[in-house]
PQR file of N, CA, C, O and H, with PARSE charges and radii, in Angstrom:
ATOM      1  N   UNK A   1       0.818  -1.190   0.000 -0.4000 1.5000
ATOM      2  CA  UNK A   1       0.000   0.000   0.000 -0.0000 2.0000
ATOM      3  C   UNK A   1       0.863   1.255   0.000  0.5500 1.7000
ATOM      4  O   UNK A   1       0.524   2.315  -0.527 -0.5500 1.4000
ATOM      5  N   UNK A   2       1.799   1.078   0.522 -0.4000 1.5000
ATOM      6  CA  UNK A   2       3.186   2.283   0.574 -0.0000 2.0000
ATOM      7  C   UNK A   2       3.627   2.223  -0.802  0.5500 1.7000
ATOM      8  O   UNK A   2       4.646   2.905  -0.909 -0.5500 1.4000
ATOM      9  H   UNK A   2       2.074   0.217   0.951  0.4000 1.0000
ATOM     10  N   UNK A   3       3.332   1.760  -1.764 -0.4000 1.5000
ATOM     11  CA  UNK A   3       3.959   1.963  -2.566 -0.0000 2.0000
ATOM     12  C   UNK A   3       3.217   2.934  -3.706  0.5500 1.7000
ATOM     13  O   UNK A   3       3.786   3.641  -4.537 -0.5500 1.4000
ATOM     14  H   UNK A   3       2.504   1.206  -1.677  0.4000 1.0000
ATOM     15  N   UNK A   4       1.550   2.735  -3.472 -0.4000 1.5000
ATOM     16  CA  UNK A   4       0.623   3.201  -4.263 -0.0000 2.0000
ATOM     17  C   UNK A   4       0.992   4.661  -3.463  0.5500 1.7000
ATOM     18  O   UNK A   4       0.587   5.507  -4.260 -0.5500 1.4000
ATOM     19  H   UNK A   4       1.087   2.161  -2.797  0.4000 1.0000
ATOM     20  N   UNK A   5       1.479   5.280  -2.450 -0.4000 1.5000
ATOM     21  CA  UNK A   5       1.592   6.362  -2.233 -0.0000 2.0000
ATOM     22  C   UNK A   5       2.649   7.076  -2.761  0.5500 1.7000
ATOM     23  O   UNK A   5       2.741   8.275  -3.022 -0.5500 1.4000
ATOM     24  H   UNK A   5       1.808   4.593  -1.802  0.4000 1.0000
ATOM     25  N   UNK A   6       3.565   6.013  -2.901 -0.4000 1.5000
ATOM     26  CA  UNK A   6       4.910   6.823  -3.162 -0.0000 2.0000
ATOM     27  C   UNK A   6       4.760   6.975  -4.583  0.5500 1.7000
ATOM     28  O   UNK A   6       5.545   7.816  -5.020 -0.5500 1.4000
ATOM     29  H   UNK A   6       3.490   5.039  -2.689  0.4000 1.0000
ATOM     30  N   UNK A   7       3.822   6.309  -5.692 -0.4000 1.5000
ATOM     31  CA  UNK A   7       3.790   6.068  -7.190 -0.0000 2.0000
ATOM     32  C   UNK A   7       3.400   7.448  -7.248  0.5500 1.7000
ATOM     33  O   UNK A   7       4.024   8.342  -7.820 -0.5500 1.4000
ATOM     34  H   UNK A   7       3.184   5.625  -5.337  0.4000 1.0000
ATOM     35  N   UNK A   8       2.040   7.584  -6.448 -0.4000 1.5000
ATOM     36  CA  UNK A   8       1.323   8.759  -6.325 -0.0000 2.0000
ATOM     37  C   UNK A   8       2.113  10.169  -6.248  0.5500 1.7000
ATOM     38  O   UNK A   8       2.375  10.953  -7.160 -0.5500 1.4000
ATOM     39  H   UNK A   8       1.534   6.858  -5.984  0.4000 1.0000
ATOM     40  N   UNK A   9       2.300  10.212  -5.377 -0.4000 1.5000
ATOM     41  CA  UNK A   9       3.767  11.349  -5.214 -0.0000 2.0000
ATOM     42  C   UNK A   9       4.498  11.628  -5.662  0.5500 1.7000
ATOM     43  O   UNK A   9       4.826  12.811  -5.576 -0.5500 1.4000
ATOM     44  H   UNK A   9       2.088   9.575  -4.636  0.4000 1.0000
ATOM     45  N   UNK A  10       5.366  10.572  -6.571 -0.4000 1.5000
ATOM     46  CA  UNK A  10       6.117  11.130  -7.286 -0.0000 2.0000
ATOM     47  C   UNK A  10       5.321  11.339  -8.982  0.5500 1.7000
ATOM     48  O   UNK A  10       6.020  11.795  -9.887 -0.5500 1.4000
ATOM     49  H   UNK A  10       5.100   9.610  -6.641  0.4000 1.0000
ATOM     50  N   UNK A  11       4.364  11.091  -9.159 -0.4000 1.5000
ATOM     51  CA  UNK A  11       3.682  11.285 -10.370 -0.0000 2.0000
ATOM     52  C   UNK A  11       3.170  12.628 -10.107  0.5500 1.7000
ATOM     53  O   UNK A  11       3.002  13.338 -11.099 -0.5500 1.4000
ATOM     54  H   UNK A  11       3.797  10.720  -8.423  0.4000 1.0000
ATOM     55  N   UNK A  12       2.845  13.184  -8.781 -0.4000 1.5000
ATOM     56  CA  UNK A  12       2.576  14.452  -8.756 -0.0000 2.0000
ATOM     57  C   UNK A  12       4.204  15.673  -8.443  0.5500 1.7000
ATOM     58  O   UNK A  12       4.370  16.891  -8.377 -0.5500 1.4000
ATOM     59  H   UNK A  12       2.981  12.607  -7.975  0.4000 1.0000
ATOM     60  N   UNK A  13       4.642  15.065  -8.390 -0.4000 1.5000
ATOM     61  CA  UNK A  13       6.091  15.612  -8.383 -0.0000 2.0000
ATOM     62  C   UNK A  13       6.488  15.590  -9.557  0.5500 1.7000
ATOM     63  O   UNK A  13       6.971  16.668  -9.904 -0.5500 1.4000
ATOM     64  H   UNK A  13       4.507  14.075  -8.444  0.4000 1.0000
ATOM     65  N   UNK A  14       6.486  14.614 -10.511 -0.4000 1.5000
ATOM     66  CA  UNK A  14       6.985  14.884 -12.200 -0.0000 2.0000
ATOM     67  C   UNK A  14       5.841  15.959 -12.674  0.5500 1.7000
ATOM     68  O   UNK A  14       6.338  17.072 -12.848 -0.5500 1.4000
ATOM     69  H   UNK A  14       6.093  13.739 -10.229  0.4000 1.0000
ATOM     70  N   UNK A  15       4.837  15.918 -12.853 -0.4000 1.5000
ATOM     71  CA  UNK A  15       3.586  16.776 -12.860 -0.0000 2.0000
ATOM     72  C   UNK A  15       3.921  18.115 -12.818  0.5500 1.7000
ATOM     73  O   UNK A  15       3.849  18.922 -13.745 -0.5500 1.4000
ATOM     74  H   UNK A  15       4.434  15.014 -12.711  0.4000 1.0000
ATOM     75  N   UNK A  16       4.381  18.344 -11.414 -0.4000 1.5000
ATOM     76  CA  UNK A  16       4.829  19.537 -11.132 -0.0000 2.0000
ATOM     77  C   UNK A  16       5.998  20.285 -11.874  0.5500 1.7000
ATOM     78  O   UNK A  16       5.653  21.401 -12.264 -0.5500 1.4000
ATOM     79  H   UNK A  16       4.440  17.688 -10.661  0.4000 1.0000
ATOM     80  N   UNK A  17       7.214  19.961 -12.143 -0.4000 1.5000
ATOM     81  CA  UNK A  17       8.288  19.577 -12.474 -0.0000 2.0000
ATOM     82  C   UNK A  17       7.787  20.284 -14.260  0.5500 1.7000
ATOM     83  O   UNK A  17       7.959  21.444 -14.631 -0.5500 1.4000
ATOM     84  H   UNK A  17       7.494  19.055 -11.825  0.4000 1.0000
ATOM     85  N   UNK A  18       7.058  18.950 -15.202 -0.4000 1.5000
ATOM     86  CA  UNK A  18       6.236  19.711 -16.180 -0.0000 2.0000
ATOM     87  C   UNK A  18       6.130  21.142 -16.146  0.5500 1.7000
ATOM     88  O   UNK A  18       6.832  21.978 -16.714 -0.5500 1.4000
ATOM     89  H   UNK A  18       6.918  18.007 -14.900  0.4000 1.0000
ATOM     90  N   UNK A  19       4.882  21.329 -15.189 -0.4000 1.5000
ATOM     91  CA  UNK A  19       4.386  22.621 -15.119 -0.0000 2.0000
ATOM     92  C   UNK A  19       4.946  23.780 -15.349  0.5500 1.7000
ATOM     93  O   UNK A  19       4.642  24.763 -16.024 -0.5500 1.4000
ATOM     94  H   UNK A  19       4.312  20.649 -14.727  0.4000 1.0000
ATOM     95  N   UNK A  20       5.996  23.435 -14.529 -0.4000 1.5000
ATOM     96  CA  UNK A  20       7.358  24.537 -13.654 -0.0000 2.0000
ATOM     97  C   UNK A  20       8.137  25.216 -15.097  0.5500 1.7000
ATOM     98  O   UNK A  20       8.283  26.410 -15.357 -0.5500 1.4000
ATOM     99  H   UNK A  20       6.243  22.636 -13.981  0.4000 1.0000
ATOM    100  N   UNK A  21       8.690  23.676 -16.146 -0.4000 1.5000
ATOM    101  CA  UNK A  21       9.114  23.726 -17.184 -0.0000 2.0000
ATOM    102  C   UNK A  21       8.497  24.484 -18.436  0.5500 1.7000
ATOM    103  O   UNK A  21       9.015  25.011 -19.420 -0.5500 1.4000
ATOM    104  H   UNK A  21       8.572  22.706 -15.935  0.4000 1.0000
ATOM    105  N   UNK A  22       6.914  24.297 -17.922 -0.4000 1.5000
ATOM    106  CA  UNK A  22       6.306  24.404 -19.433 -0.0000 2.0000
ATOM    107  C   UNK A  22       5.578  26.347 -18.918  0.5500 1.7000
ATOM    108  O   UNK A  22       5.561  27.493 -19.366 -0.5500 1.4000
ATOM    109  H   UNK A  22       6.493  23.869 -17.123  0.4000 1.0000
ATOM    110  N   UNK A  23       5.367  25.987 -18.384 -0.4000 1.5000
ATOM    111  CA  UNK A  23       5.657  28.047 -17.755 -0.0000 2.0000
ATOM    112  C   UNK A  23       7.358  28.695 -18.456  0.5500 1.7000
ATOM    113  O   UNK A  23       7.231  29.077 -19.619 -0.5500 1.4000
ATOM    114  H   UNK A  23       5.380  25.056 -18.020  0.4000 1.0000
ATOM    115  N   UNK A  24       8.044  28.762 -18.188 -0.4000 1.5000
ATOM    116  CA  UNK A  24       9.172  28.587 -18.589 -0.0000 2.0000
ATOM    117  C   UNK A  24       9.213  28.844 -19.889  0.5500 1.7000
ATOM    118  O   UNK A  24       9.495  30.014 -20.147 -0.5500 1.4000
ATOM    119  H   UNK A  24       8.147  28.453 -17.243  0.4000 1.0000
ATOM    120  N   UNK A  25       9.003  28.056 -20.911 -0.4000 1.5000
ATOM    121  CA  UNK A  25       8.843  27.862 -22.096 -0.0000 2.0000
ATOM    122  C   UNK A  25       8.051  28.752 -22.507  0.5500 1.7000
ATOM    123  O   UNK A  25       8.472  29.408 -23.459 -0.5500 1.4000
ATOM    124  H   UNK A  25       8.774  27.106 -20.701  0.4000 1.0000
ATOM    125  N   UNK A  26       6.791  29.066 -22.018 -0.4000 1.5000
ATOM    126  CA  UNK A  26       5.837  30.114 -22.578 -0.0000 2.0000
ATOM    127  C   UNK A  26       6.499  31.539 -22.522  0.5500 1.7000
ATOM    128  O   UNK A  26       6.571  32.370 -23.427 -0.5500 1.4000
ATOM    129  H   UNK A  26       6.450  28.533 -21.244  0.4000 1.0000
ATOM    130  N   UNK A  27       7.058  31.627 -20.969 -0.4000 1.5000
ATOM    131  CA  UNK A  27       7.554  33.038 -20.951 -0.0000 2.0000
ATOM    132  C   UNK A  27       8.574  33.578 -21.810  0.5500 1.7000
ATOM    133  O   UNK A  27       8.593  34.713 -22.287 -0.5500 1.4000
ATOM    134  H   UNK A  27       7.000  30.952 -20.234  0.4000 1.0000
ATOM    135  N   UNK A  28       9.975  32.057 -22.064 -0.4000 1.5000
ATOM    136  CA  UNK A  28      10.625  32.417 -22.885 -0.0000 2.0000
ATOM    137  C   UNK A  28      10.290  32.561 -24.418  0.5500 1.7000
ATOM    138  O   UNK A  28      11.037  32.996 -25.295 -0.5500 1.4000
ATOM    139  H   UNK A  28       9.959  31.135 -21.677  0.4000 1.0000
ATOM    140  N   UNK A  29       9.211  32.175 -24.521 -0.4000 1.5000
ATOM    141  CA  UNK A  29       8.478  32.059 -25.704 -0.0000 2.0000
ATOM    142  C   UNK A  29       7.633  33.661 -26.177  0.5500 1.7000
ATOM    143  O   UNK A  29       7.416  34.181 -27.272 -0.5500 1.4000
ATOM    144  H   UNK A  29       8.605  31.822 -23.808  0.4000 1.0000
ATOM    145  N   UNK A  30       7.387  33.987 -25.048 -0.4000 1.5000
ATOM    146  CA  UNK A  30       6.938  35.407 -25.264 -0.0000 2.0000
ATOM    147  C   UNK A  30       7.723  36.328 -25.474  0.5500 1.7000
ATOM    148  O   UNK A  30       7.561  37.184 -26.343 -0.5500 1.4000
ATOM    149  H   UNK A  30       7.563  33.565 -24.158  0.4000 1.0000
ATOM    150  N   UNK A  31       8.873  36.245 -24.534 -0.4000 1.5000
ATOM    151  CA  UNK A  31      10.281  37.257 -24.477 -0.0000 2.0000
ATOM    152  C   UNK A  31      10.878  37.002 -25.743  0.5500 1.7000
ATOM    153  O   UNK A  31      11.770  37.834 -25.906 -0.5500 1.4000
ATOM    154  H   UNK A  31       9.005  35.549 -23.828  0.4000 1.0000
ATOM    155  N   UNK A  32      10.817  36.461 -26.422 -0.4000 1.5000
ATOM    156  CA  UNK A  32      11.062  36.071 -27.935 -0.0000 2.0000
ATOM    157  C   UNK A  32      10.296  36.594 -28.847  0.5500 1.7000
ATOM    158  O   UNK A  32      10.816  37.073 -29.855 -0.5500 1.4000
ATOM    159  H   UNK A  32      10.093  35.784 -26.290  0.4000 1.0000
ATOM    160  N   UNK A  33       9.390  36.601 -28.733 -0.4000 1.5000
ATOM    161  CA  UNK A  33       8.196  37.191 -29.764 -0.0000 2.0000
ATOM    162  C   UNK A  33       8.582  38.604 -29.456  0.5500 1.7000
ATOM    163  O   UNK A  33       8.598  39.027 -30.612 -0.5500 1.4000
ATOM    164  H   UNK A  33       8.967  36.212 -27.915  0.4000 1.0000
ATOM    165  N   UNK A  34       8.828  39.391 -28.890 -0.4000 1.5000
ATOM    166  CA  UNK A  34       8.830  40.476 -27.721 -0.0000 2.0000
ATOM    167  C   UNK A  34       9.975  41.201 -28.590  0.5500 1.7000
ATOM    168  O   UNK A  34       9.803  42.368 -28.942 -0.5500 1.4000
ATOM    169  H   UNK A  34       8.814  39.047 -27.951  0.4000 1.0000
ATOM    170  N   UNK A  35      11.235  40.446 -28.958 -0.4000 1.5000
ATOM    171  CA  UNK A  35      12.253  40.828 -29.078 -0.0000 2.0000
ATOM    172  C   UNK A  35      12.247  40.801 -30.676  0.5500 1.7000
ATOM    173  O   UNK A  35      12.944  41.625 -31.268 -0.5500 1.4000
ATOM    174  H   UNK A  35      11.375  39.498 -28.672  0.4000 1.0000
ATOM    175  N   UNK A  36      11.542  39.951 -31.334 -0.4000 1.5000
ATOM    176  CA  UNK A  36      11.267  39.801 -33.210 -0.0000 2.0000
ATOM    177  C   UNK A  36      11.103  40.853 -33.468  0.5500 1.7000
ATOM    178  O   UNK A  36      11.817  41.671 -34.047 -0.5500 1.4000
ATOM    179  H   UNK A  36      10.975  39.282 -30.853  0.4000 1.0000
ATOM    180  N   UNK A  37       9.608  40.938 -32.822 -0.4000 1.5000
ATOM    181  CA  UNK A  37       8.923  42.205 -33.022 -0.0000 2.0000
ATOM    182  C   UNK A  37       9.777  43.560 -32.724  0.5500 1.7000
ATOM    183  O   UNK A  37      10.145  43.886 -33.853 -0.5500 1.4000
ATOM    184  H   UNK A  37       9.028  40.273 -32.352  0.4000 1.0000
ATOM    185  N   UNK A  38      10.214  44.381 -31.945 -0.4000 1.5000
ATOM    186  CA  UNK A  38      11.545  44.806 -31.995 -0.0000 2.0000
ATOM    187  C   UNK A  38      12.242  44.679 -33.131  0.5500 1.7000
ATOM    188  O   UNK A  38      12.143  45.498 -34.044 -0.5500 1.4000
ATOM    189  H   UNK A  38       9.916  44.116 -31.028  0.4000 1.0000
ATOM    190  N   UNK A  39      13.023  43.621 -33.175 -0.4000 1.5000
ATOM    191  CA  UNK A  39      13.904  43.904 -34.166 -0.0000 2.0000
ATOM    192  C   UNK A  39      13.074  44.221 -35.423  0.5500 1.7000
ATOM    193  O   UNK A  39      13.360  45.184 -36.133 -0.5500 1.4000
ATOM    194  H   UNK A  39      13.103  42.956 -32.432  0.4000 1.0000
ATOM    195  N   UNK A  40      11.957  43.333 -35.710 -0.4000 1.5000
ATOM    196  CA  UNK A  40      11.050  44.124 -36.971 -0.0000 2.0000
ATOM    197  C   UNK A  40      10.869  45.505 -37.398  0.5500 1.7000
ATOM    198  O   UNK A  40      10.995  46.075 -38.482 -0.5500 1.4000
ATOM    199  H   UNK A  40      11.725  42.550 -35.132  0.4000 1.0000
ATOM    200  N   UNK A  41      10.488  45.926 -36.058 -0.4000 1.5000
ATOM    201  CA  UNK A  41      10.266  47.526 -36.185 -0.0000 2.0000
ATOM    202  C   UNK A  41      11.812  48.679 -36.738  0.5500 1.7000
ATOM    203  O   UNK A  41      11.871  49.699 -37.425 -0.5500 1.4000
ATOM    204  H   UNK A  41      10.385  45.463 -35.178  0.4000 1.0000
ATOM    205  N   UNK A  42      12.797  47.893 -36.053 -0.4000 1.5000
ATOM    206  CA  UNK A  42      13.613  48.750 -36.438 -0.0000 2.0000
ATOM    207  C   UNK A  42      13.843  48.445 -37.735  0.5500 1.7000
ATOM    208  O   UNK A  42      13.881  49.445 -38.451 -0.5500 1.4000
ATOM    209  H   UNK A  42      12.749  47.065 -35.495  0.4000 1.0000
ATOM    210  N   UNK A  43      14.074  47.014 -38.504 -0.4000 1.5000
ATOM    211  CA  UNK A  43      14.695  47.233 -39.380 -0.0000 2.0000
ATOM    212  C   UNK A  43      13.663  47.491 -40.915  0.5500 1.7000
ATOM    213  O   UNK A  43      14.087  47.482 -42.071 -0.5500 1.4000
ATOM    214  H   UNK A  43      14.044  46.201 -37.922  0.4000 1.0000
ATOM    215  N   UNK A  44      12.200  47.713 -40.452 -0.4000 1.5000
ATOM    216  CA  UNK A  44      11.239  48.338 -41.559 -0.0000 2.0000
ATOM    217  C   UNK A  44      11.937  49.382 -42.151  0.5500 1.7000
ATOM    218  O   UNK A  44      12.435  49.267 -43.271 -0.5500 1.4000
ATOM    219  H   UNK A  44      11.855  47.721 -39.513  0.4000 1.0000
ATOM    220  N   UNK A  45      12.039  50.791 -41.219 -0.4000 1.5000
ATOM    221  CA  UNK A  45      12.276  52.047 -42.286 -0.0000 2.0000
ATOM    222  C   UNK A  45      13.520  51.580 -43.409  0.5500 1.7000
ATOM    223  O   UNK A  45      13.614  52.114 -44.514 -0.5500 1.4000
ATOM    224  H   UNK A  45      11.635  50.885 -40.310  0.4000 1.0000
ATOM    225  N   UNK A  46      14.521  50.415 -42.894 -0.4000 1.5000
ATOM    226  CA  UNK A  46      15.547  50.385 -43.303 -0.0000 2.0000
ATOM    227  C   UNK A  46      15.240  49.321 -44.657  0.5500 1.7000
ATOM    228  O   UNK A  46      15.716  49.300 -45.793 -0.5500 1.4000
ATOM    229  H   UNK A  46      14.445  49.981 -41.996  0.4000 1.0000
ATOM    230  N   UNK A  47      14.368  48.590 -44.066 -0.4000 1.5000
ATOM    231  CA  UNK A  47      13.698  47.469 -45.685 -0.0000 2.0000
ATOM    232  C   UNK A  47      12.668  48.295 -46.619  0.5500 1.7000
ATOM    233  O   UNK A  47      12.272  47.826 -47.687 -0.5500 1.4000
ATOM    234  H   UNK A  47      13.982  48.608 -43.144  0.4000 1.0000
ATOM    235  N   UNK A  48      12.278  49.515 -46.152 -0.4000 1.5000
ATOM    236  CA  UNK A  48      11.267  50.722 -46.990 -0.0000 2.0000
ATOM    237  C   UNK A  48      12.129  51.031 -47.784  0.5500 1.7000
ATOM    238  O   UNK A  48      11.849  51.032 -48.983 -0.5500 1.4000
ATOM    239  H   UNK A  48      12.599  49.896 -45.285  0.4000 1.0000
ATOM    240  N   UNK A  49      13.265  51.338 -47.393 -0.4000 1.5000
ATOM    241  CA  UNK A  49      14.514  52.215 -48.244 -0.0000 2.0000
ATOM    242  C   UNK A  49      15.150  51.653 -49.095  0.5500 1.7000
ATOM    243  O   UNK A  49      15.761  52.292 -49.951 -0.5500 1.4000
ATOM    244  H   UNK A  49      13.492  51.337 -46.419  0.4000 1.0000
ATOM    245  N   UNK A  50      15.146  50.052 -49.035 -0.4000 1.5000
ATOM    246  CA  UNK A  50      15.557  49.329 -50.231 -0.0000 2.0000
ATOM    247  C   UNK A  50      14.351  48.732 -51.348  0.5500 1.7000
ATOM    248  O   UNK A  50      14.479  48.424 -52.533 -0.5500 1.4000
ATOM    249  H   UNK A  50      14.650  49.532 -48.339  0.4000 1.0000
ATOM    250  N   UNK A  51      13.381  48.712 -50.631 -0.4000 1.5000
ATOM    251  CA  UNK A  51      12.363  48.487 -52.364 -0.0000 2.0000
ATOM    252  C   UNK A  51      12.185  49.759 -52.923  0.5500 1.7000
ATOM    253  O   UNK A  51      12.176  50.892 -52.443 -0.5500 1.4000
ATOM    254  H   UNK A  51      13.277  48.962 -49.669  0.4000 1.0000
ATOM    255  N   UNK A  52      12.003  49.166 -54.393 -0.4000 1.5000
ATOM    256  CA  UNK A  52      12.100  49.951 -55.478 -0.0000 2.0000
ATOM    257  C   UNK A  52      10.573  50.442 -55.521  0.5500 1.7000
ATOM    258  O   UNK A  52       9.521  49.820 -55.377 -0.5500 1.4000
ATOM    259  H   UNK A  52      12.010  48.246 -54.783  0.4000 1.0000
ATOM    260  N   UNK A  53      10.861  51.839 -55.780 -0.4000 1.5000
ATOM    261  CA  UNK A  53       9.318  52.536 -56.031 -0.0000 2.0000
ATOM    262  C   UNK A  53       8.232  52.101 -57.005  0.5500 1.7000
ATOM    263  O   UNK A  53       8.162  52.158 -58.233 -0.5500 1.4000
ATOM    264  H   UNK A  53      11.717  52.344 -55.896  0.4000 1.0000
ATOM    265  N   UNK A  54       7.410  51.650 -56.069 -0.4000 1.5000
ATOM    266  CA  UNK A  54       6.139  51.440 -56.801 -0.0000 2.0000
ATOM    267  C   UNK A  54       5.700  52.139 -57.952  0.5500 1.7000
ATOM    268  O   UNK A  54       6.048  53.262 -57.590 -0.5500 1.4000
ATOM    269  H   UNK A  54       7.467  51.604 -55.072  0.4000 1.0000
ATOM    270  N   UNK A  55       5.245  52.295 -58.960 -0.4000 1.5000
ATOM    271  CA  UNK A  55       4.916  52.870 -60.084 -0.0000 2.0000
ATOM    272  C   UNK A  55       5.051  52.497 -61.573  0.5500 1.7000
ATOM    273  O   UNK A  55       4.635  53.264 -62.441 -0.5500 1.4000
ATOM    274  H   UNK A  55       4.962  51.382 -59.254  0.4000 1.0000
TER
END
């Protein structure tokens, strides 16, 4: 019966562990998007200035 506890426990301990990881991942996942975007913005005026005029 000690053992169905300890299975238990540590399945909620890997669980956790997940969680911990996959938070993690999102945030660095955002701080990434965060930073594209950024670099996008700056380097528009500079990709405006190399296409050739419409007309």
């Amino acid at each position: 019966m000690t053992w169905i506890f300890l299975a238990a426990g540590l399945g909620a301990a890997g669980a956790a562990v997940l969680a911990v990881s996959g938070a993690r991942v999102i945030t660095a996942a955002r701080t990434l998007n965060r930073e594209v975007a950024t670099a996008q913005a700056q380097m528009e005026p500079r990709r405006a200035r190399l296409r050739p005029p419409e007309g």
